[in-house]
C-alpha positions as CSV (number, residue, x, y, z in Angstrom):
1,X,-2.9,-0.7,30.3
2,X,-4.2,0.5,26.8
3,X,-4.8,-1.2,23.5
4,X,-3.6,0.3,20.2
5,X,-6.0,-0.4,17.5
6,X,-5.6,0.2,13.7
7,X,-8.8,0.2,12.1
8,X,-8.9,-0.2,8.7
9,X,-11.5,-0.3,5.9
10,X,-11.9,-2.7,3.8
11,X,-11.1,-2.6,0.0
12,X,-13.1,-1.9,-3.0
13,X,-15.8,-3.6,-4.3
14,X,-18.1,-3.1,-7.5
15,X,-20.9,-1.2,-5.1
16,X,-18.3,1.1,-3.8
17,X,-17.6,1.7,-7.6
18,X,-21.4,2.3,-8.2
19,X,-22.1,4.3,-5.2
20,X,-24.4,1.7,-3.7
21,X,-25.2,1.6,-0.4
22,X,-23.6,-2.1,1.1
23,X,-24.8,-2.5,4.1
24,X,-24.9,-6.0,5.4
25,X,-24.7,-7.3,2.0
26,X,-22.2,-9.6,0.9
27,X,-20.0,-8.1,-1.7
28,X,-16.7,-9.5,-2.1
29,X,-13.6,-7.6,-3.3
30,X,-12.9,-5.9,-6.8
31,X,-9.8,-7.1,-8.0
32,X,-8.6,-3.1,-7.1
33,X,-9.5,-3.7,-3.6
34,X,-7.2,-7.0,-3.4
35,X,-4.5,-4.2,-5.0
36,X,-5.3,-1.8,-1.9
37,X,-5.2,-4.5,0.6
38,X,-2.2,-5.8,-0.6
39,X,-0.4,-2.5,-0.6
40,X,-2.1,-2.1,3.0
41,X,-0.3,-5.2,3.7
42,X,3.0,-4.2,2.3
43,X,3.4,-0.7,3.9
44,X,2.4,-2.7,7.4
45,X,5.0,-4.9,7.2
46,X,7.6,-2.6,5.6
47,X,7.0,-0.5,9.1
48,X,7.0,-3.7,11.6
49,X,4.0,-3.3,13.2
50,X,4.1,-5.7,16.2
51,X,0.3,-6.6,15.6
52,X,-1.2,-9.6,17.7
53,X,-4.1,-10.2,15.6
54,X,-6.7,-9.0,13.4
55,X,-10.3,-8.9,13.9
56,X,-12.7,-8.7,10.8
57,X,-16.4,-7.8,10.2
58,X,-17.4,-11.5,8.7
59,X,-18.9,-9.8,5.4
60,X,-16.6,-11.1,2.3
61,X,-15.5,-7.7,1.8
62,X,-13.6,-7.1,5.0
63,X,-13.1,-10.9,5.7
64,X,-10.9,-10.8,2.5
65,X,-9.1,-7.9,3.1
66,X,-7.9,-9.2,6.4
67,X,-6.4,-12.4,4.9
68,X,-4.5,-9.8,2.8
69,X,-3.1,-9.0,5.9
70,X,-2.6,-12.1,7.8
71,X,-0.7,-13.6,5.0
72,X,1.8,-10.5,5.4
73,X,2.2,-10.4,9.4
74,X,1.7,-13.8,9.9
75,X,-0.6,-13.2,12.8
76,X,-4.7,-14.9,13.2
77,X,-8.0,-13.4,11.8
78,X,-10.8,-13.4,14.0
79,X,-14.4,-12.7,12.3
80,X,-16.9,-11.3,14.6
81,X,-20.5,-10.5,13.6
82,X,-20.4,-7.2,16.0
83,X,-17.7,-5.3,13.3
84,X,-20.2,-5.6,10.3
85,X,-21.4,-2.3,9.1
86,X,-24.8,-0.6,9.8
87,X,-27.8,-2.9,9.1
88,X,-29.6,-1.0,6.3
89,X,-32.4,-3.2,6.0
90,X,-34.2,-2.6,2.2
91,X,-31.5,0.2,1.4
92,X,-28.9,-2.3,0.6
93,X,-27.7,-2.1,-3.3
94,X,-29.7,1.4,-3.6
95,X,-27.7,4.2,-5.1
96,X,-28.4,7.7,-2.8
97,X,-30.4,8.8,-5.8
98,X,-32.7,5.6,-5.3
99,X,-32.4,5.7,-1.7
100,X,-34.2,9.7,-1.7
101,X,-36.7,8.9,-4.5
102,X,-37.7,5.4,-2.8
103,X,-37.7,6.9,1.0
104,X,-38.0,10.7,0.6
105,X,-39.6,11.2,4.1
106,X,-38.0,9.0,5.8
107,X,-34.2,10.7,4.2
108,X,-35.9,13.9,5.4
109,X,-36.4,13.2,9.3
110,X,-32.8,11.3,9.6
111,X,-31.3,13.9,7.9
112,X,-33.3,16.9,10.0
113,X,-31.5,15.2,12.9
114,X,-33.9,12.1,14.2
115,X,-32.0,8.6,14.4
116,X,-34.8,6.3,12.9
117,X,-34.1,2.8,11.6
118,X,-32.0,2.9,8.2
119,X,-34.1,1.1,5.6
120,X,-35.9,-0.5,8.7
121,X,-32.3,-1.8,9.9
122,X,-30.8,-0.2,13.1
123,X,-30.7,3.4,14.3
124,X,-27.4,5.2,14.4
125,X,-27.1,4.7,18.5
126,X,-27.9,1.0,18.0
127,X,-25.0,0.7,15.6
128,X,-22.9,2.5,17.7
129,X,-23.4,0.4,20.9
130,X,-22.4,-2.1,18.9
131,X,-19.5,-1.4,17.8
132,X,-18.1,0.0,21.3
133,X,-18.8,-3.3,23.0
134,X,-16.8,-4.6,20.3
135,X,-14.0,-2.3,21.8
136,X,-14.6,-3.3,25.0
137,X,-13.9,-6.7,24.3
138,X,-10.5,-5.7,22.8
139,X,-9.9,-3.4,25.7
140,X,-10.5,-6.6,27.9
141,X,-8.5,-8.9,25.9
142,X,-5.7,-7.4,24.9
143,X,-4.0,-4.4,27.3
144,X,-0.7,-3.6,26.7
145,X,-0.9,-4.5,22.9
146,X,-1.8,-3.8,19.1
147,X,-4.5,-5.2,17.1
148,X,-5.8,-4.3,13.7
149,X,-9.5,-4.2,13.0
150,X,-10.9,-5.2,9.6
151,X,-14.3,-2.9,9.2
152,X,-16.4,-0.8,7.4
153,X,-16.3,2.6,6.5
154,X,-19.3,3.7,8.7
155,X,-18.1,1.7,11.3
156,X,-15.0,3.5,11.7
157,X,-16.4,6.9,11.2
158,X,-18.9,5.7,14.4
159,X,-16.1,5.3,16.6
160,X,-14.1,8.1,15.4
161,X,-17.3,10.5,16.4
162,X,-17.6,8.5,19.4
163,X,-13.9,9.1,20.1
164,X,-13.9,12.9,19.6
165,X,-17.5,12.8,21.9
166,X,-19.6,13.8,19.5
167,X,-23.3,13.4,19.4
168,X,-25.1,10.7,16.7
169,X,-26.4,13.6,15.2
170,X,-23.4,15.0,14.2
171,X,-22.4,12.1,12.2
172,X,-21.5,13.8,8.8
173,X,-19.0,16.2,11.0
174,X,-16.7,12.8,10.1
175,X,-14.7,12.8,7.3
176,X,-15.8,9.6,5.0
177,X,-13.3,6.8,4.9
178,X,-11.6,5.6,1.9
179,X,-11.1,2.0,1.3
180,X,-8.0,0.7,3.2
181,X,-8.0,3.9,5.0
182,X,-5.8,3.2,8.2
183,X,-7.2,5.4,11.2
184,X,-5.4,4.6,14.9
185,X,-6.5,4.8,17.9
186,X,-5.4,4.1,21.6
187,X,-8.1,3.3,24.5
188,X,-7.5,3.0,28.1
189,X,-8.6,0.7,30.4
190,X,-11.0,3.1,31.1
191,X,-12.3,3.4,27.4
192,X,-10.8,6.7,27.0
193,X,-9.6,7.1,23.2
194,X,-6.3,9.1,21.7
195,X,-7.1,9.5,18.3
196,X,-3.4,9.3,16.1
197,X,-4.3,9.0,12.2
198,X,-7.8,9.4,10.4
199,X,-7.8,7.4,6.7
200,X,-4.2,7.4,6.1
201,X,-4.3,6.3,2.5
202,X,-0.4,7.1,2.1
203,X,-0.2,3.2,0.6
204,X,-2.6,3.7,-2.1
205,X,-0.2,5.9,-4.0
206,X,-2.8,6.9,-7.1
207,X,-5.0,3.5,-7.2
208,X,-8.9,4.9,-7.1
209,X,-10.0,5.5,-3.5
210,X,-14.0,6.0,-3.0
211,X,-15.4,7.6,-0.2
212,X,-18.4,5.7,2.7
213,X,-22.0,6.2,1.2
214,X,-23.5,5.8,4.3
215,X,-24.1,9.5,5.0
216,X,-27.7,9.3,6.6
């Protein structure tokens, strides 16, 4: 039996709008990314998506984005810690600008290829690891059915290269992820993974869409 996951990310916030890196930070929604989720919400509905329940990174940002969508499925929102995005450490709020003048060696080796700590937060693989025991729980808890997952841009991109069985160092071979952008995938029992839709943003229909910073 396999489990049909939507992953979405979550809506705008003023950082996404300033090119700041987020991170584990705790930025709540711009009132553009309630508009996106809402829309998210809408077009979900609109297509009857027999969803049993959404899961949501606890940050504010994708926390809020999934009570958009509870209140238009009328299904529960479960936060877990493990669908946060990657722990940046001091990098959090820094524009990439910052980010190279602040850290220039450090941007040099990740982006020559070696997975070191982000900002002193977590290496690419430890992020990963995270996230795809995260899907194993789904996997475990929920054969035979769909689920949405609130995340993060980075996030999704993790699992998507993880998916398509890439290495961690091919990371920025993955399209970034607009905000509400809808990607679907189906694992097995096994943890094999059909990829169906990468950052549908069909529902957005002109409203701004910015791309992941997290590119390092």
């Amino acid at each position: 039996m396999s489990v049909r996951v939507l992953f979405v990310r979550h809506g705008e916030t003023v950082w996404n709008q300033e090119n700041r890196w987020q991170g584990q930070a705790d930025v709540p929604l711009s009132e553009v990314g309630r508009e996106q989720a809402w829309r998210l919400a809408q077009r979900l509905r609109a297509e009857r998506r027999s969803v049993r329940v959404i899961y949501a990174s606890d940050l504010q940002r994708a926390l809020q984005t999934a009570e958009i969508l509870r209140d238009a499925l009328g299904v529960p929102v479960i936060p877990e810690v493990g669908w946060r995005e990657m722990d940046i450490g001091t990098w959090s709020g820094l524009t990439t600008a910052e980010v190279i003048a602040r850290h220039a060696a450090e941007w040099e080796r990740l982006r020559a290829g070696e997975d070191l700590p982000r900002g002193g937060g977590e290496t690419f693989a430890q992020f990963q690891g995270r996230l795809l025991r995260c899907v194993e729980r789904l996997i475990e808890r929920h054969a035979g059915e769909q689920v949405v997952v609130v995340t993060h841009g980075g996030a999704v991109r993790a699992l998507l290269l993880h998916c398509r069985g890439l290495d961690v160092s091919q990371f920025r071979q993955i399209d970034k992820i607009g905000n509400t952008g809808l990607s679907e995938v189906t694992f097995s029992a096994t943890g094999e993974a059909v990829i169906h839709s990468v950052n549908d943003t069909n529902h957005l229909d002109g409203l701004p869409l910015f791309g992941e910073a997290v590119d390092a």
